[in-house]
C-alpha positions as CSV (number, residue, x, y, z in Angstrom):
1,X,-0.1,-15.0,6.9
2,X,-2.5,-17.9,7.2
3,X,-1.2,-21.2,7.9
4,X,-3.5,-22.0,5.0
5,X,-1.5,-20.6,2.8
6,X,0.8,-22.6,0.4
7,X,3.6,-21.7,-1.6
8,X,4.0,-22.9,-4.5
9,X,6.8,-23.6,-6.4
10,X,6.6,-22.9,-10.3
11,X,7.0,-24.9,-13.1
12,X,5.4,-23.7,-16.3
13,X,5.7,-26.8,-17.9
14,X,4.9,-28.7,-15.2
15,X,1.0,-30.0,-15.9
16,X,0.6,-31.2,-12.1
17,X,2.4,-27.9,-10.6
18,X,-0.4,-25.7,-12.9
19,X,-3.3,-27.9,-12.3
20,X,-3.0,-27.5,-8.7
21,X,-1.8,-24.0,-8.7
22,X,-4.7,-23.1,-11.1
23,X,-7.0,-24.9,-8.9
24,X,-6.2,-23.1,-5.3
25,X,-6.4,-20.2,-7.3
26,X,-9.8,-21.1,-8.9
27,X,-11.0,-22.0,-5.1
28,X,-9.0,-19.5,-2.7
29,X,-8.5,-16.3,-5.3
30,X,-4.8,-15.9,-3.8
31,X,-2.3,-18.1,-4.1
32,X,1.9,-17.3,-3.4
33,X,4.8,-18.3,-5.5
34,X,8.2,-19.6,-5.5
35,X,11.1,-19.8,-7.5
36,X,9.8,-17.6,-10.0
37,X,13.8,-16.5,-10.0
38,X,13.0,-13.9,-13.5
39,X,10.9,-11.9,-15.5
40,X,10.9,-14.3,-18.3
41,X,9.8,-16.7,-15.5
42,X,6.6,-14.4,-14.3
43,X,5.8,-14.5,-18.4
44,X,5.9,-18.4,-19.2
45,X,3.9,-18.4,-15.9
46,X,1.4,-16.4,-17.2
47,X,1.3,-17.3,-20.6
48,X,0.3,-21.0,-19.1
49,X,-3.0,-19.7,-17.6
50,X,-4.2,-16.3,-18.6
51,X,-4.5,-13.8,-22.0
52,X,-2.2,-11.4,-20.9
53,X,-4.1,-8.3,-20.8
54,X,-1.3,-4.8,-21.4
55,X,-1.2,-2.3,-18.6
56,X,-0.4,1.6,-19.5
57,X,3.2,0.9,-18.0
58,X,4.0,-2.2,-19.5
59,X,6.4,-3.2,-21.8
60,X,6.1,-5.2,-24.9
61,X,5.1,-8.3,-23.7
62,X,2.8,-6.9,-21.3
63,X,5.2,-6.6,-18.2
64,X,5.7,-3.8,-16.0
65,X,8.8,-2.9,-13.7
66,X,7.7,-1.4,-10.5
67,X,10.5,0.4,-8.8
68,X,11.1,4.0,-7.2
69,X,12.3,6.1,-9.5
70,X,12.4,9.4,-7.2
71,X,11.1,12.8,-7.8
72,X,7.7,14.0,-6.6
73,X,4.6,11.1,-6.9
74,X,2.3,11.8,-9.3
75,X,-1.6,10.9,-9.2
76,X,-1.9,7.4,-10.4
77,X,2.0,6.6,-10.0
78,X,2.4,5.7,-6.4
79,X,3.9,2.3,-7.4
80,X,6.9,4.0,-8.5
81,X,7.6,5.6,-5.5
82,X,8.8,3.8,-1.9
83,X,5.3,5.3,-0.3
84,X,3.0,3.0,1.1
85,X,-0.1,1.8,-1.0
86,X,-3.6,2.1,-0.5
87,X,-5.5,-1.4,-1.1
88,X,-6.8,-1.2,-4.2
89,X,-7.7,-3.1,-7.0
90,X,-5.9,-3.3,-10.9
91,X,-7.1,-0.8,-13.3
92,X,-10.4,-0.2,-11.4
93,X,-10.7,3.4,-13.6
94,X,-12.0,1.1,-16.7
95,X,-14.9,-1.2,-17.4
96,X,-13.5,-4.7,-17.4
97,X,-10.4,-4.6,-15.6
98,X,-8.0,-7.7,-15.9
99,X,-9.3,-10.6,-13.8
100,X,-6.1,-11.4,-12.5
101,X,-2.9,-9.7,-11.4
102,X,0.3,-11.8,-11.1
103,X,3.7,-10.2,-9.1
104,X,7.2,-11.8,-8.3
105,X,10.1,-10.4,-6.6
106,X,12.9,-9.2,-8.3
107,X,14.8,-7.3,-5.6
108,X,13.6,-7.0,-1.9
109,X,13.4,-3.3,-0.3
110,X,16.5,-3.5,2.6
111,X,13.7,-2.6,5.2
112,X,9.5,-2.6,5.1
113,X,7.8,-2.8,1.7
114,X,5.8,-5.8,2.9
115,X,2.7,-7.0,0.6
116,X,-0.6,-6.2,2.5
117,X,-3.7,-8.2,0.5
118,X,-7.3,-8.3,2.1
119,X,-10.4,-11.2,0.7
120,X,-12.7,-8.9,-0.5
121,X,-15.2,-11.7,0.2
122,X,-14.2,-11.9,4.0
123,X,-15.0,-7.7,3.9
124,X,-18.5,-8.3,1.8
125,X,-19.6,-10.9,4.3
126,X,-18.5,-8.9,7.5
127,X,-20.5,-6.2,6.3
128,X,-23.2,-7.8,5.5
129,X,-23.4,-9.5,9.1
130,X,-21.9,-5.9,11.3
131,X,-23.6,-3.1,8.9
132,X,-25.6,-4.1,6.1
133,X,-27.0,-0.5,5.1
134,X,-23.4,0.6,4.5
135,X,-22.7,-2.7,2.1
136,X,-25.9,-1.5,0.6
137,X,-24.5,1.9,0.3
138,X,-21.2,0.7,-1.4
139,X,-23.4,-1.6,-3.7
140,X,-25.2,1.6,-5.0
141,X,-24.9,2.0,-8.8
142,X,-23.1,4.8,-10.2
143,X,-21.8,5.9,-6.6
144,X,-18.0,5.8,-7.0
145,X,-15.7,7.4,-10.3
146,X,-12.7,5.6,-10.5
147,X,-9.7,6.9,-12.4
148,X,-10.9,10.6,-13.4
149,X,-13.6,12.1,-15.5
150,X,-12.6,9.2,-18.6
151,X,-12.8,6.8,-15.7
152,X,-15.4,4.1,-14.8
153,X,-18.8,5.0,-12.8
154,X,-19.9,2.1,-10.6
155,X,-19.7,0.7,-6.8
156,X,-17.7,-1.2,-4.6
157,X,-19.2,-4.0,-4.6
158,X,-21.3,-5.2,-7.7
159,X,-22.8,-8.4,-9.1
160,X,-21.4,-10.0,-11.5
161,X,-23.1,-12.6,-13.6
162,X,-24.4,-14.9,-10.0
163,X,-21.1,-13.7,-8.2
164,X,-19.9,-10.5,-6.6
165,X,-16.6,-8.5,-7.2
166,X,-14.8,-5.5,-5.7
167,X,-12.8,-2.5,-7.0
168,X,-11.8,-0.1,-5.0
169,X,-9.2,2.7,-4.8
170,X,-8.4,4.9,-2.1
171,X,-6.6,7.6,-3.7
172,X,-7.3,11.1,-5.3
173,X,-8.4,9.3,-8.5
174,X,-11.8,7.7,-6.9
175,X,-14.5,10.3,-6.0
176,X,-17.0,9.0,-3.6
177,X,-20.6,10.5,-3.4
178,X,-21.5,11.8,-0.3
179,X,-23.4,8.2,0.9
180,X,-20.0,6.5,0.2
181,X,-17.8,9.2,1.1
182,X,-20.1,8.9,5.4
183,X,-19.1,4.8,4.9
184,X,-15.8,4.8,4.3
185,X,-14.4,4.7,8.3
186,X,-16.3,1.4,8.0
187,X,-15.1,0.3,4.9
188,X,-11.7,1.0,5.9
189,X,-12.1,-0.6,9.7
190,X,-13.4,-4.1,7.8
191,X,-10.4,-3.9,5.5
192,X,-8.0,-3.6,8.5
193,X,-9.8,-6.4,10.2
194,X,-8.8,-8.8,7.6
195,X,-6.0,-7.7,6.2
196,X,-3.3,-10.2,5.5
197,X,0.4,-9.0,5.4
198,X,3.9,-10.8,4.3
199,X,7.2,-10.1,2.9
200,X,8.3,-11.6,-0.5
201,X,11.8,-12.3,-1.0
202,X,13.8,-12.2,-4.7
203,X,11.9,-14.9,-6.6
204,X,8.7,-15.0,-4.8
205,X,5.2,-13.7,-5.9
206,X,1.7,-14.6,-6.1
207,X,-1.5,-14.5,-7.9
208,X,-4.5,-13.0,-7.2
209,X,-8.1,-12.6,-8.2
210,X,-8.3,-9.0,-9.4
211,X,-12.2,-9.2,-8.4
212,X,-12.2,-10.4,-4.9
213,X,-9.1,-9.4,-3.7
214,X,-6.8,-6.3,-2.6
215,X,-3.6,-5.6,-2.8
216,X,-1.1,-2.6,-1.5
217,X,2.1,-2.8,0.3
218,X,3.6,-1.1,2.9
219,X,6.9,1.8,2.9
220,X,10.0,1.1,2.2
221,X,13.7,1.9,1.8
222,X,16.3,0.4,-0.7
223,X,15.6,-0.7,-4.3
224,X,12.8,-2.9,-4.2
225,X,12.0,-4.0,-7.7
226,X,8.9,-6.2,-8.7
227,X,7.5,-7.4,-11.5
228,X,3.6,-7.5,-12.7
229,X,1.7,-9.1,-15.1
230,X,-2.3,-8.6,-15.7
231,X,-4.1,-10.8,-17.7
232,X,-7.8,-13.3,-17.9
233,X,-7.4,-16.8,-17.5
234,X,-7.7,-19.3,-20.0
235,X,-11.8,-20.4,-20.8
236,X,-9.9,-23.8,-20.4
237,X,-8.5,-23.2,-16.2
238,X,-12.2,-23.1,-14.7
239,X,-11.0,-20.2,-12.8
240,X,-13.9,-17.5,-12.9
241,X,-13.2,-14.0,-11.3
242,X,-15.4,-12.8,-8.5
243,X,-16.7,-14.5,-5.1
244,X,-19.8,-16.1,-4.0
245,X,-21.6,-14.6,-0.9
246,X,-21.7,-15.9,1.7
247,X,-25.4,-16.8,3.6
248,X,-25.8,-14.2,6.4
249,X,-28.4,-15.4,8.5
250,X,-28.5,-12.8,11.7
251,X,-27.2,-9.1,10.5
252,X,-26.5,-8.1,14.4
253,X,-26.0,-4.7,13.6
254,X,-28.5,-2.5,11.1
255,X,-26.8,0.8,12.1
């Protein structure tokens, strides 16, 4: 973990503790949490800064338990399983997927089941310096289906508005054309070049930018339970999803 990195402890109804949470979020897309010691907590926490948005596993309030629950892992249900995860991005099989996804711990796993995230920004501007026809490649329109036939058709990387976002998943329910499906090796080598990796412990999370950055974890055994919350921010937090490029000035490779 960077020892940029700060952890923050929450307070929902502590002004100061949001504004500055809210505003390494706005600036670094990532930030971690502490003393988030509930559900209910992850909720008021959420509720302070976003609309939270319902996922297909959620409860009520817009909250989803993610546990193993055993038996064989079905496409699209990895999460409930103590498999590793891909890096991916939340709910990249529909147009407008939630800008931000917020996690806590609610149970540790008794070995592994660390968090890997990677800056999808740091992955855009490698491969725009090491190989920028294969960030052309996964720029292409209409070159990736996520999630299935219903699902979305689009890119890796597109623009949005002036900035750039990601979504990506690596799984059986993204089909690559064949220009993608020649890239990914390098795809995958940038994401392993930057990816970040840490353990949370009960009452620990973070947030993250659901448009810049990537999330998975690694394997694990025990009954690791965590808790997660999509949702947009507030028109009122100045947070706005996506990253700016960075300027490249000498691609070294073209390959």
């Amino acid at each position: 973990m960077p020892d940029s990195w700060t952890w923050y402890r929450v307070n929902s109804q502590d002004e100061d503790t949001v504004t500055g949470l809210v505003a390494a979020l706005a600036e670094h897309g990532l930030v971690l949490l502490d003393t988030v010691t509930s559900r209910d907590d992850l909720l008021r926490l959420a509720r302070s800064i976003a609309t939270i948005v319902p996922h297909r596993d959620s409860d009520a309030a817009g909250l989803t338990t993610i546990a193993d629950i055993g038996g064989q892992v079905r496409s699209g249900f990895a999460g409930f399983s103590a498999c590793a995860l891909n890096p991916h991005t939340d709910r990249s099989g529909i147009a407008n997927p939630p800008a931000l996804l917020m996690m806590s711990c609610g149970q540790p796993a008794t070995s592994g089941g660390e968090c890997v995230v990677i800056d999808g920004k740091a992955v855009y501007d490698h491969l725009a310096e090491s190989n920028p026809k294969a960030l052309k490649a996964l720029s292409a329109p209409r070159s990736v289906l996520f999630g299935g036939a219903a699902g979305h058709l689009g890119s890796v990387f597109a623009r949005i508005g002036d900035r750039m976002a990601i979504r990506l998943r690596l799984d059986d329910l993204a089909q690559f054309s064949s220009e993608i499906t020649r890239r990914l090796p390098v795809l995958r080598a940038a994401i392993d070049r930057h990816a970040n990796m840490f353990r949370l412990d009960a009452g620990q999370g973070y947030i993250l930018d659901n448009y810049r950055w990537l999330h998975g974890r690694r394997a694990f055994s025990g009954q690791r339970v965590m808790y997660r919350v999509n949702g947009n921010p507030l028109s009122n937090m100045g947070i706005t999803p996506g990253f700016q490029r960075s300027p490249i000035l000498t691609p070294s490779n073209s390959a």
